[in-house]
LOTITI-688676 format. One record per residue: residue in three letters; x, y, z of N, C-alpha, C in turn. Coordinates in steps of 0.2 Angstrom, whole numbers, padded with zeros to 4 digits, always signed. Each point is the difference from the previous one (the first is absolute). Layout:
LOTITI-688676
ALAXYZXYZXYZ/...
//
This chain:
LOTITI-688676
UNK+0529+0681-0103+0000-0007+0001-0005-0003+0005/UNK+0000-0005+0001-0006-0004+0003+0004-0005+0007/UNK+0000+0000+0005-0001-0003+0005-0002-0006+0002/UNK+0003-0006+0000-0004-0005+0000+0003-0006+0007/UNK-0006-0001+0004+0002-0004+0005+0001-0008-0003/UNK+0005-0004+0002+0004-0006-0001-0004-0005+0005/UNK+0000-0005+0001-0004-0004+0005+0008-0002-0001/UNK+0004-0003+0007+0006-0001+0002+0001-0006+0005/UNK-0007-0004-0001-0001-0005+0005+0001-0007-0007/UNK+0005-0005+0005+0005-0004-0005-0009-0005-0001/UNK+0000-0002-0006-0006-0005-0001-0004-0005+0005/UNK+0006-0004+0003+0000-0007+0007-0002+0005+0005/UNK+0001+0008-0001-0002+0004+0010-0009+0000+0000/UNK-0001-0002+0006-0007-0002+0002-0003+0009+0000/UNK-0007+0001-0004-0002+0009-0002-0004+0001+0008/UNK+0004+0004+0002-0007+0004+0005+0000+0007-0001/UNK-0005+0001+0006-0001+0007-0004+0003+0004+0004/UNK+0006+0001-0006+0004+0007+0004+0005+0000-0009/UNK-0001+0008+0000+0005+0002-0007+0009-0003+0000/UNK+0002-0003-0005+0007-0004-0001+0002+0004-0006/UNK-0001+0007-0002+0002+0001-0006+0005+0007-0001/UNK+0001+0002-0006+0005+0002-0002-0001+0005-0003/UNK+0002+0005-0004-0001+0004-0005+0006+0000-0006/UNK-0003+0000-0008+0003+0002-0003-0001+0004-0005/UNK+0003+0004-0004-0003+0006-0003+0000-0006-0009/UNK-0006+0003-0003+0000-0003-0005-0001+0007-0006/UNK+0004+0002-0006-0004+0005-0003-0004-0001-0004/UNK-0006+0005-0001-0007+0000-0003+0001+0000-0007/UNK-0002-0004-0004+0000+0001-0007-0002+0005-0004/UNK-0001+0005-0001-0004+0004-0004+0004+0003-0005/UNK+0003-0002-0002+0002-0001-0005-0002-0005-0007/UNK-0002-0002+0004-0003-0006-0006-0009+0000-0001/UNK+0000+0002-0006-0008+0000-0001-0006-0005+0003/UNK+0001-0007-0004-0004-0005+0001-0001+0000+0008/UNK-0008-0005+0000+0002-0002+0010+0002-0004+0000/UNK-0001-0007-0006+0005-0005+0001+0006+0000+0002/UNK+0003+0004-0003+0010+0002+0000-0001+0003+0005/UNK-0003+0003+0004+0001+0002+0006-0001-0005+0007/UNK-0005-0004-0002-0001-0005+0006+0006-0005-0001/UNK+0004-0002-0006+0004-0005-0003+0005+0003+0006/UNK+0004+0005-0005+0003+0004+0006+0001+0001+0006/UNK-0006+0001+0003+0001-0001+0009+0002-0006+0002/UNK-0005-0006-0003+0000-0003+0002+0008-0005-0002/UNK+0003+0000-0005+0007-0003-0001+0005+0006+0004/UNK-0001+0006+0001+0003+0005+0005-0001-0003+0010/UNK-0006-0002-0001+0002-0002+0008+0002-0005+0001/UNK+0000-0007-0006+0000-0004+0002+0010-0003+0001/UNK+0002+0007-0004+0008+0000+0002+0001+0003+0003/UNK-0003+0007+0004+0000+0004+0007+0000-0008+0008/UNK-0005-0001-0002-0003-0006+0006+0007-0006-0001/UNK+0001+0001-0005+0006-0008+0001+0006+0003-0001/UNK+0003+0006+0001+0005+0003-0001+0004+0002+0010/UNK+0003+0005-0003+0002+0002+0011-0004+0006+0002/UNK-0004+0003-0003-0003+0006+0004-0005-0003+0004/UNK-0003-0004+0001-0004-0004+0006+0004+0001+0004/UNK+0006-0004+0001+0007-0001+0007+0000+0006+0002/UNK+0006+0003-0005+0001+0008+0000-0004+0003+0004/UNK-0008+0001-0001-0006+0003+0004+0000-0003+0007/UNK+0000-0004+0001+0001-0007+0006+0005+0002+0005/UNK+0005+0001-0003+0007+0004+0002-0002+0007+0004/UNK+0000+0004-0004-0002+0008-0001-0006+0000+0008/UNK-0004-0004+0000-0005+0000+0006+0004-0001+0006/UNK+0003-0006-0001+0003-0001+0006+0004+0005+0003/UNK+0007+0004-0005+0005+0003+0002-0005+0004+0004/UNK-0006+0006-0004-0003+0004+0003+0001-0001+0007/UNK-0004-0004+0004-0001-0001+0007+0008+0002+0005/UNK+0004+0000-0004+0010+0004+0001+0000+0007-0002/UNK-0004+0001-0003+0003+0007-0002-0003+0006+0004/UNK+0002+0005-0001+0000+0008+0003-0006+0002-0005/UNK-0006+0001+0005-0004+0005-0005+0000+0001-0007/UNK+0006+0005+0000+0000+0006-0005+0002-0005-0006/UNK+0003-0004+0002+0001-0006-0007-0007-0006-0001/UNK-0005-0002+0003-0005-0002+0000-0004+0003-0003/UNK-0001+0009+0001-0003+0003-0002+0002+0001-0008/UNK+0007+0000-0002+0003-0001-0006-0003-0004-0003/UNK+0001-0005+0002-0003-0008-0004-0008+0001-0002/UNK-0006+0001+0005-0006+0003-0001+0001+0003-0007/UNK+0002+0006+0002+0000+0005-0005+0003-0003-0008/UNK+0003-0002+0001+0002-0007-0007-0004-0003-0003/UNK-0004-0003+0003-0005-0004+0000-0005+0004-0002/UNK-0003+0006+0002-0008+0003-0002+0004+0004-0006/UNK+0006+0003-0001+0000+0003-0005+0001-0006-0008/UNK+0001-0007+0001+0003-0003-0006-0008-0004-0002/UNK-0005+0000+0004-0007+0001-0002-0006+0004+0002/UNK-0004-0002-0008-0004+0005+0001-0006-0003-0001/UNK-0001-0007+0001-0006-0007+0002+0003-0006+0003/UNK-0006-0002+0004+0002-0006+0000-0005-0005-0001/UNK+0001-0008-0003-0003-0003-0001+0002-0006+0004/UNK-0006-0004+0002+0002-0007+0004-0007-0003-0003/UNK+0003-0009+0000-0003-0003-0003-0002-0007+0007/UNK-0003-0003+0000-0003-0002+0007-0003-0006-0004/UNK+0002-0007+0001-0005-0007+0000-0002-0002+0007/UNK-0006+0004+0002-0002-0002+0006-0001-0010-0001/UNK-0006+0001-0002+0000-0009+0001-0004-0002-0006/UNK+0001-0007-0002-0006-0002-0003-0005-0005+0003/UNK+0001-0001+0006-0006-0003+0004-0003+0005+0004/UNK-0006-0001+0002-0004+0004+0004+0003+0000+0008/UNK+0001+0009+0000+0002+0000+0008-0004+0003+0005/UNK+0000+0001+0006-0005+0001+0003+0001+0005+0005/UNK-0002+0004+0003+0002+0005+0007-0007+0000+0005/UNK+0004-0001+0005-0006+0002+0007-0005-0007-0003/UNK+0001-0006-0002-0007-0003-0005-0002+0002-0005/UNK+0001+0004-0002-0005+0004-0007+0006-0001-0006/UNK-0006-0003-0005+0004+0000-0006+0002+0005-0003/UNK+0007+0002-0001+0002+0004-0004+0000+0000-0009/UNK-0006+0004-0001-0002-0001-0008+0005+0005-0003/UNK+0003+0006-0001+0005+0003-0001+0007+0003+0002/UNK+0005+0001-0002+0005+0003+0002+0004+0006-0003/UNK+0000+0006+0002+0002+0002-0002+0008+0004+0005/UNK+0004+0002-0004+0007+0004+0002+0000+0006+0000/UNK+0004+0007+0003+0000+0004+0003+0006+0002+0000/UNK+0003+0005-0005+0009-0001+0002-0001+0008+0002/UNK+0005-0001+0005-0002+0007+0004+0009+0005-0003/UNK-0004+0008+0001+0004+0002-0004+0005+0007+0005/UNK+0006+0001-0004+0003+0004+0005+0003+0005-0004/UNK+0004+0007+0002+0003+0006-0005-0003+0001-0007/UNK+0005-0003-0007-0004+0004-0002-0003-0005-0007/UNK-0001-0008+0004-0004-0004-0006-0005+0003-0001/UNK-0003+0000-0006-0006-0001-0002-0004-0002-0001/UNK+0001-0006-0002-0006-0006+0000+0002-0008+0002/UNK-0006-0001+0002+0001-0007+0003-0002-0005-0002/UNK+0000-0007-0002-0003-0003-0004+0000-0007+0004/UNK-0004-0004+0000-0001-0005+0004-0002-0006-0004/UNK+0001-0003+0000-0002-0007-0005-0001-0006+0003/UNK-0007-0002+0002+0001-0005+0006-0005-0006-0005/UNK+0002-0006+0000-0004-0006-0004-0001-0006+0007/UNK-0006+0000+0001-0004-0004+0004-0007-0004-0001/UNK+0002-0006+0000-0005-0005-0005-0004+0002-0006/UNK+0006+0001-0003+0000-0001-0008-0003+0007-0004/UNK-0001+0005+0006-0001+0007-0001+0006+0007+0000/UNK+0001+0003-0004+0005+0005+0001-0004+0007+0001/UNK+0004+0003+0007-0002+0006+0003+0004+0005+0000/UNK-0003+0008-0003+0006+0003-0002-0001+0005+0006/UNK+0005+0003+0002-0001+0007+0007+0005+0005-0003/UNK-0004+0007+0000+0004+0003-0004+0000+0008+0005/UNK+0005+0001+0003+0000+0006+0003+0006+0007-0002/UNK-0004+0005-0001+0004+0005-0002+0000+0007+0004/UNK+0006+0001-0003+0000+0008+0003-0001+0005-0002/UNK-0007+0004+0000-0004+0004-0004+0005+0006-0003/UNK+0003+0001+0004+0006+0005-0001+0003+0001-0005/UNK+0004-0006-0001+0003-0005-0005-0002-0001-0006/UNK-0007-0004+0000-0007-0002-0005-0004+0003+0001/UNK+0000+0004-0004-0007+0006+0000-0005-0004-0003/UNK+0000-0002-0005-0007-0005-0005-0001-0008+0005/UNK+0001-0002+0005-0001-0004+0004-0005-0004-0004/UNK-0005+0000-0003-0006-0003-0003+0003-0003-0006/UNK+0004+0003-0005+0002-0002-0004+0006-0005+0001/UNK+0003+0000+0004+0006-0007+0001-0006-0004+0004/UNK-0003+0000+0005-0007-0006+0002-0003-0002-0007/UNK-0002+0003-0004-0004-0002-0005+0006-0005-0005/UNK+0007+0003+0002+0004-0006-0005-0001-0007+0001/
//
């Protein structure tokens, strides 16, 4: 399955920059030949993940953590890296031009950092009108690395 962070910030909350999100596991289609059928899929698959309770749920689950006894946060970890085996975020930086230190920021790109035993990471960030894809894997995992880049 696939791993996919939730942005959990209500629409009216003012964005700064600090992560507000969630995890929810979405399964990979490979069963269906077309990539149309496949993109259709995700995309009607998360859009009833995102508006359903596994947002809350995860919301919940974070919180309790900061109560629990190791050995059971250690559980819930372990939960989490065994039910996937990527993840994927999707990122609308902005569509106006933004700027750091002064300098115009002409690209952006994401970086989903990885832990046990994902193996790939897939980042998808669109910033003025440009889509950037970040693709990190674990050689271990993906031996033909070049050949999933090349996808």
């Amino acid at each position: 399955g696939c791993a996919v962070p939730v942005n959990i910030r209500s629409p009216k909350e003012e964005v700064r920059a600090e992560n507000r999100f969630t995890l929810v596991f979405a399964p990979l289609p490979v069963h269906l030949e077309r990539a149309m059928d496949r993109v259709r899929f995700m995309h009607d698959r998360m859009e009833d993940l995102k508006n359903g309770f596994e947002p809350m749920a995860g919301v919940l689950m974070i919180k309790m953590m900061n109560y629990l006894p190791q050995c059971v946060m250690d559980a819930v970890s372990r939960f989490y890296q065994r039910n996937a085996s990527m993840v994927v975020t999707n990122v609308n930086a902005r569509d106006k031009p933004m700027r750091f230190a002064g300098t115009l920021v002409t690209d952006a790109y994401g970086w989903v950092p990885s832990s046990g035993k994902i193996g790939v990471g897939v980042s998808l960030v669109s910033y003025l009108g440009k889509l950037n894809i970040g693709l990190i894997a674990d050689r271990n995992q993906i031996p033909n690395l070049s050949k999933l880049a090349d996808c």
